[in-house]
C-alpha positions in Angstrom: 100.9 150.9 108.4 100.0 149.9 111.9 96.7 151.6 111.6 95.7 149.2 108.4 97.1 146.5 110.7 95.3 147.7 113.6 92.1 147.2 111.5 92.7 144.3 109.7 93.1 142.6 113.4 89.8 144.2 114.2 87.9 142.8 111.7 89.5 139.7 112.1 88.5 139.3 115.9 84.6 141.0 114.3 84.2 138.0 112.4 86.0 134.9 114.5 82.4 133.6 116.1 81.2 133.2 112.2 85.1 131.3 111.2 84.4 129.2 114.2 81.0 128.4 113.0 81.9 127.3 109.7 85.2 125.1 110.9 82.2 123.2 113.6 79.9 122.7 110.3 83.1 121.5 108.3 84.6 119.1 110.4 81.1 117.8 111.3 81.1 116.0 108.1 81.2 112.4 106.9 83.8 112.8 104.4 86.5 115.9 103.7 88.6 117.0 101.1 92.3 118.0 102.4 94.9 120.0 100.3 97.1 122.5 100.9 99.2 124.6 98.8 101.8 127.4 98.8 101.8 131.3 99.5 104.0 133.8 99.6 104.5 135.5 103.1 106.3 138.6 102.8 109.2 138.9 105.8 111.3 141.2 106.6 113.2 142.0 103.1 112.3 139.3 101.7 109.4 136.2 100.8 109.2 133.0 102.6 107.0 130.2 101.6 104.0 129.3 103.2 100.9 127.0 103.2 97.6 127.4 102.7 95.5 124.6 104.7 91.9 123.8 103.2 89.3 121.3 104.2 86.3 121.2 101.9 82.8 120.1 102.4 80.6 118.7 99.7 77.8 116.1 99.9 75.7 117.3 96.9 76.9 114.4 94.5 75.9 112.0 97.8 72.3 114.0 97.8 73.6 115.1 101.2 71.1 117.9 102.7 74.4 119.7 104.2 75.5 122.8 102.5 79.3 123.0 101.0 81.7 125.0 102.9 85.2 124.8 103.7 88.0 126.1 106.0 91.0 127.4 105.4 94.6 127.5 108.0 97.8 129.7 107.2 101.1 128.0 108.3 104.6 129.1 107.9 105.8 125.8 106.6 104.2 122.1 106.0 105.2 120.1 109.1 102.2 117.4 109.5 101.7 118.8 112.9 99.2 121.4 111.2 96.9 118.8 109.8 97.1 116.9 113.0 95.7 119.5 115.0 93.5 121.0 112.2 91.8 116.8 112.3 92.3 116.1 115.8 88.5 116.1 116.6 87.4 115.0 113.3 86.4 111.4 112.7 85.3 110.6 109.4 87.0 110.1 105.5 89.6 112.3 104.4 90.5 112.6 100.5 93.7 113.7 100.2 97.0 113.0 98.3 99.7 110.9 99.8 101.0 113.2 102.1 103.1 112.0 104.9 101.9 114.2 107.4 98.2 112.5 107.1 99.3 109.8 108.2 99.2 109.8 112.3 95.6 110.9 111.7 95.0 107.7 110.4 96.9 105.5 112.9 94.4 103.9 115.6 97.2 103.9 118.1 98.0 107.7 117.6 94.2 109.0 117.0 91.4 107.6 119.2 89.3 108.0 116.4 91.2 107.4 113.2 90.4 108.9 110.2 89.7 106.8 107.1 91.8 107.7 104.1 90.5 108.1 100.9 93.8 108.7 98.2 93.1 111.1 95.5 92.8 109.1 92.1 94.7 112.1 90.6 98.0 111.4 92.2 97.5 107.5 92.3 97.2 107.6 88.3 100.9 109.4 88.5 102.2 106.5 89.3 100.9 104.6 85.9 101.9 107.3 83.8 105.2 107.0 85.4 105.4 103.0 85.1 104.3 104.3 81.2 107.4 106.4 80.4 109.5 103.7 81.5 107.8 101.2 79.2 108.5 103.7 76.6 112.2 104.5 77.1 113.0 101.0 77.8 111.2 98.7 75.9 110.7 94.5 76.3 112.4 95.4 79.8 
């Protein structure tokens, strides 16, 4: 097993100068995607739930010359310190949902240069449908 591992690491440290590429061309952008989402890290006898960090982007429905990429960060958990350092030199829009641990990146006092949210539609229409149910159980409320 530590011979797999051994070469996994390998490969990894073969192909860091191209990762660091791409993550420069990403966070150069005007405007990101942000998202992350769970894995499954496999510990000792058992699985743990981690995170996935991706940062997407795409300026082809802006006619943006730029190609799409995006960048993706492992964590161990989803403290907003991830996304704070994965945006600390990026100064631009971020779409993402409402995620609490966004938000120093968007505070002028904490970020020299704040990012400008952009709130997923998506998540914001939750809200209505929500408000809708309500209506529905308890109606002329």
């Amino acid at each position: 097993m530590s011979t797999l591992a051994d070469q996994v690491g390998h490969g990894t440290f073969a192909v860091m100068p191209l990762f660091h590429l791409i993550e420069r061309h990403v966070l150069a952008a005007e405007r990101l995607h942000g998202d992350d989402t769970t894995i499954r890290i496999l510990a000792k006898g058992k699985c743990t739930t981690g995170r996935i960090w991706t940062y997407v982007r795409d300026d082809r429905p802006f006619a943006g010359p730029a190609p799409p990429a995006a960048v993706y960060y492992a964590s161990s958990d989803r403290r907003g310190e991830h996304p704070q350092k994965h945006l600390a030199a990026f100064a631009g829009i971020l779409q993402a949902d409402c995620y609490n641990g966004f938000e120093p990146l968007f505070d002028p006092q904490k970020k020299v240069l704040p990012i400008t949210p952009a709130f997923c539609f998506a998540h914001a229409r939750r809200g209505f449908f929500e408000l809708a149910d309500i209506e529905k159980k308890c109606p002329g409320r």
